[in-house]
C-alpha positions as CSV (number, residue, x, y, z in Angstrom):
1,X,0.0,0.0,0.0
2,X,2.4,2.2,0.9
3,X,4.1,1.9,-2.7
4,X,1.0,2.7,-4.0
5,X,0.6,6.0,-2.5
6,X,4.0,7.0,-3.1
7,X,3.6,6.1,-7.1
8,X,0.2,8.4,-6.5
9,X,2.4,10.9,-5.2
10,X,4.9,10.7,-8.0
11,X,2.4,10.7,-10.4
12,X,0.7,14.0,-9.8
13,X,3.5,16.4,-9.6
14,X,2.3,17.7,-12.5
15,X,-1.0,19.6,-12.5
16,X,-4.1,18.7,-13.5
17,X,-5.8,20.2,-16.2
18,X,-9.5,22.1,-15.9
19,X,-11.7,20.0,-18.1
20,X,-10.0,16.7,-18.0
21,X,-10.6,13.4,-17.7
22,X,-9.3,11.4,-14.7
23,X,-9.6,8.0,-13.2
24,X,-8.9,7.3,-9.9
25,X,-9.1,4.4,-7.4
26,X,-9.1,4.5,-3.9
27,X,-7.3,2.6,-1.7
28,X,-11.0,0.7,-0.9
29,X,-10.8,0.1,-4.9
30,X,-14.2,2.0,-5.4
31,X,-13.3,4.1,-8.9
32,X,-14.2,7.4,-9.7
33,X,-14.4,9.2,-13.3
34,X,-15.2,12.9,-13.7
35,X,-14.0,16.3,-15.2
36,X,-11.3,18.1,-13.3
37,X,-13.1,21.1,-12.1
38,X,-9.9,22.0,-9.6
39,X,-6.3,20.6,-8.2
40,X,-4.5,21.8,-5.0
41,X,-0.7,20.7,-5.5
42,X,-0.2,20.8,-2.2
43,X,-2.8,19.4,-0.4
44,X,-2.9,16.9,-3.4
45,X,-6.8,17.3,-3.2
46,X,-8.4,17.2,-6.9
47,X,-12.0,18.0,-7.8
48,X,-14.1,16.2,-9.7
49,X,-17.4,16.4,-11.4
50,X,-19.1,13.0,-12.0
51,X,-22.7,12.2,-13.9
52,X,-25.4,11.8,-11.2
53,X,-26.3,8.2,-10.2
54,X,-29.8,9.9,-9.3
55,X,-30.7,12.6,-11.9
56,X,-29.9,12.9,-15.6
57,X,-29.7,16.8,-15.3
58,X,-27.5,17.0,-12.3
59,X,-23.6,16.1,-11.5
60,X,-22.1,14.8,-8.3
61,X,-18.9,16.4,-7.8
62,X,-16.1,14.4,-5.3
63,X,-13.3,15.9,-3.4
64,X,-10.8,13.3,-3.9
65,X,-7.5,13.2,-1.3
66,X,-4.8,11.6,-3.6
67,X,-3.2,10.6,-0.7
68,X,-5.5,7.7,0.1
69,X,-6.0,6.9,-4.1
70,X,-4.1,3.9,-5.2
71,X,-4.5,4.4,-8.9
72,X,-4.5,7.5,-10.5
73,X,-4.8,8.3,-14.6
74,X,-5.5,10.5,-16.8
75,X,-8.5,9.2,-18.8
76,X,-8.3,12.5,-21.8
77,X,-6.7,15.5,-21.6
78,X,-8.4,18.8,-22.2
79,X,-7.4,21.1,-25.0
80,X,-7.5,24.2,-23.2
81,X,-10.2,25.3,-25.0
82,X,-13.4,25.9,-23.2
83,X,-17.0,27.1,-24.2
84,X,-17.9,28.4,-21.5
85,X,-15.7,29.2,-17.9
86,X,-15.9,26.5,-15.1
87,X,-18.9,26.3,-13.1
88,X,-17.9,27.8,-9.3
89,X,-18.8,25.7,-6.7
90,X,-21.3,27.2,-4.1
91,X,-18.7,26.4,-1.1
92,X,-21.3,28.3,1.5
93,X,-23.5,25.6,0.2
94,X,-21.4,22.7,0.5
95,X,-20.1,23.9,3.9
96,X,-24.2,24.1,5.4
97,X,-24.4,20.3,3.7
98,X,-21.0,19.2,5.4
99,X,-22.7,20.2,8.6
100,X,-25.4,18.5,8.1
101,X,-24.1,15.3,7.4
102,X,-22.0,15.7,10.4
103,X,-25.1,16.9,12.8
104,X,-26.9,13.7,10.9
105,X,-24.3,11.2,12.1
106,X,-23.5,12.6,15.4
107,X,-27.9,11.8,15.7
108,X,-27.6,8.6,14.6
109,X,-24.2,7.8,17.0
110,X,-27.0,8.8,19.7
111,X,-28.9,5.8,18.7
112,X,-26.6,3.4,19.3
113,X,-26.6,1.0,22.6
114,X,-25.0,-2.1,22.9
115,X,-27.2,-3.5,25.9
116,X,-30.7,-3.1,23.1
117,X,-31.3,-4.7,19.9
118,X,-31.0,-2.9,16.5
119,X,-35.2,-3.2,16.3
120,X,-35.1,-0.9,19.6
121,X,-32.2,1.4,18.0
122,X,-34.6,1.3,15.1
123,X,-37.6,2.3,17.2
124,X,-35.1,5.1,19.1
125,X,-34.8,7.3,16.1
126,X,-38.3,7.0,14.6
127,X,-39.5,8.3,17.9
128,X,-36.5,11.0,17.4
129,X,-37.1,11.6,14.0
130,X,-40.6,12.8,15.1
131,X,-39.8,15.0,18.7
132,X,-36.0,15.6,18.0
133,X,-33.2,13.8,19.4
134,X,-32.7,16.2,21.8
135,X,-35.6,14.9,23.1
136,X,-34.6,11.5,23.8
137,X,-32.1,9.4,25.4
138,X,-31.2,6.3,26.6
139,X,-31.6,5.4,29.9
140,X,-30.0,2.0,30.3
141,X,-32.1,-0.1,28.0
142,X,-35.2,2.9,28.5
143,X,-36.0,4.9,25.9
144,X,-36.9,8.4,27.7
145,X,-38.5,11.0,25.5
146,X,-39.2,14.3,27.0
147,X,-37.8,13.5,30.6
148,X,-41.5,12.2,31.3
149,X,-42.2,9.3,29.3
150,X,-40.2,5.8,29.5
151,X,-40.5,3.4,27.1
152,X,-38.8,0.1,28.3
153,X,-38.2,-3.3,27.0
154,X,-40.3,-4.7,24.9
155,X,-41.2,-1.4,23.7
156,X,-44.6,-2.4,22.8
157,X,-47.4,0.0,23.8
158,X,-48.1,-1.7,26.9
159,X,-44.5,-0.7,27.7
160,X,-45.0,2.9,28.0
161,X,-45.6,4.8,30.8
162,X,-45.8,8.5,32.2
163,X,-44.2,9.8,35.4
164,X,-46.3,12.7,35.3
165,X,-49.3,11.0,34.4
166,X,-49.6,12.9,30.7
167,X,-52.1,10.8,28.7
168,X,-51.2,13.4,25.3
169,X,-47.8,12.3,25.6
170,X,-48.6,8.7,26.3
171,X,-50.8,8.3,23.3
172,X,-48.5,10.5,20.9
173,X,-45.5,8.1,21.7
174,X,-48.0,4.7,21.4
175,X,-48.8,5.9,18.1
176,X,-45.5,6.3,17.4
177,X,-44.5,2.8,18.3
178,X,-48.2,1.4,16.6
179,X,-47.5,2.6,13.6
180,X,-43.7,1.7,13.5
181,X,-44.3,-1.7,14.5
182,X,-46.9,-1.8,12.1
183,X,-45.0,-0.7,8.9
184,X,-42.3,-3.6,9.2
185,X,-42.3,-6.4,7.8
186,X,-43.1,-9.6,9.9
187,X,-39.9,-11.9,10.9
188,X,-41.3,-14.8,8.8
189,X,-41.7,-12.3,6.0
190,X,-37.9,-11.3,6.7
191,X,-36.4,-15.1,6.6
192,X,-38.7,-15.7,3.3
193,X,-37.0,-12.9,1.6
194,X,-33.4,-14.4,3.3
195,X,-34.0,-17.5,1.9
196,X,-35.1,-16.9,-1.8
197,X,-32.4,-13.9,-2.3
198,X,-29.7,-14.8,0.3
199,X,-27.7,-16.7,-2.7
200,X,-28.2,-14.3,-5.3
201,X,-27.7,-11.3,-3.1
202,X,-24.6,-12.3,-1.7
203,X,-23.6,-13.4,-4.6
204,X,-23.7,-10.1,-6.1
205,X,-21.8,-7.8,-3.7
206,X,-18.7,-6.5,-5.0
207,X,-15.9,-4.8,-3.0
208,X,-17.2,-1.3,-4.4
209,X,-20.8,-1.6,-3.0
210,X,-19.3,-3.2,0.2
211,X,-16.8,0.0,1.0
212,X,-19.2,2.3,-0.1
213,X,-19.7,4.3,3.2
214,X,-15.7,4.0,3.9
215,X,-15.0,5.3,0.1
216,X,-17.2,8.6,1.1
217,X,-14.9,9.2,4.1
218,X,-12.0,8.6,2.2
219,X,-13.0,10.5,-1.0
220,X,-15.3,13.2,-0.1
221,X,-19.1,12.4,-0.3
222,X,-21.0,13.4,-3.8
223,X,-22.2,17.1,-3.6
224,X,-25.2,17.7,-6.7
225,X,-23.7,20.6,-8.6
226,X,-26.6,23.0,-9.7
């Protein structure tokens, strides 16, 4: 690996070209292809705008650290010769979705308990998702929402109760946990699906779809482009 990033490192002491072509592979062997839209030498952090893998009229663009890339090359090189001057990235608008995602994962690390199981972590942020996560903690393996109302194992309806006696806030929260337990699929339903897909699906993941999540750290996370 670490031959890898030093040939990277060799191989991009030239600049980059606006408008080229470039392939690179990260060092979770996820690829990606796009137009140079920028290249810092130093930082060895390279721009790239991709086609959307959601709408025909948009562009993902990814902030790719060479550092971690174990493949770099230059696909087609531009001409010079542009139509029309480089779209500018909105950076005020990439910084508000940065800090979103970050506010988005530090929500979901909330979730999280080792002493529950992932149904109840499940149940945790659909409650959340509706009062706020401020709004809700752990308390052992309790769910409390709004410092008044407990909802404890098996978190079924019968399981929640009021300290202060609140009926609205009892019956908000059962509905809550009525209609989450209502929209999931049965566990018979669940080992069905297992057991006619299982082969196929696990036949079919590939070390790109596996590392997805880790490739986004690594590479910067697709940002639409207006």
């Amino acid at each position: 690996m670490a031959a890898a990033s030093a040939a990277v490192v060799n191989a991009v002491n030239d600049c980059f070209s606006i408008g080229s072509t470039v392939l690179c592979t990260t060092c979770f062997k996820d690829e990606v292809e796009g137009e140079v839209l920028a290249f810092d030498h130093n930082t060895k952090m390279l721009i790239l705008k991709c086609h959307s893998k959601t709408a025909e009229e948009l562009s993902d663009v990814y902030v790719m650290n060479l550092s971690l890339c174990s493949n770099v090359q230059v696909i087609k090189e531009c001409n010079g010769n542009f139509i029309d001057d480089p779209q500018k990235l909105n950076l005020e608008q990439v910084k508000m979705r940065l800090r979103k995602t970050v506010e988005r994962r530090q929500d979901f690390l909330k979730s999280k308990n080792a002493d529950v199981s992932p149904e109840a972590q499940e149940l945790y942020r659909a409650i959340a998702k509706q009062l706020g996560y401020n709004e809700v903690s752990w308390q052992g393996q309790n769910i409390q929402i709004l410092n008044e109302v407990t909802v404890s194992p098996p978190y079924r309806v019968d399981n929640v109760v009021s300290s202060s006696d609140n009926d609205t806030s009892c019956n908000y929260i059962k509905r809550i946990i009525k209609q989450f337990f209502n929209t999931r699929p049965s566990p018979s339903a669940q080992e069905n699906s297992h057991a006619a897909g299982g082969g196929a699906s696990s036949a079919s993941v590939s070390p790109t779809s596996s590392s997805l999540s880790s490739s986004n750290a690594a590479s910067g996370s697709p940002v639409p482009a207006n």
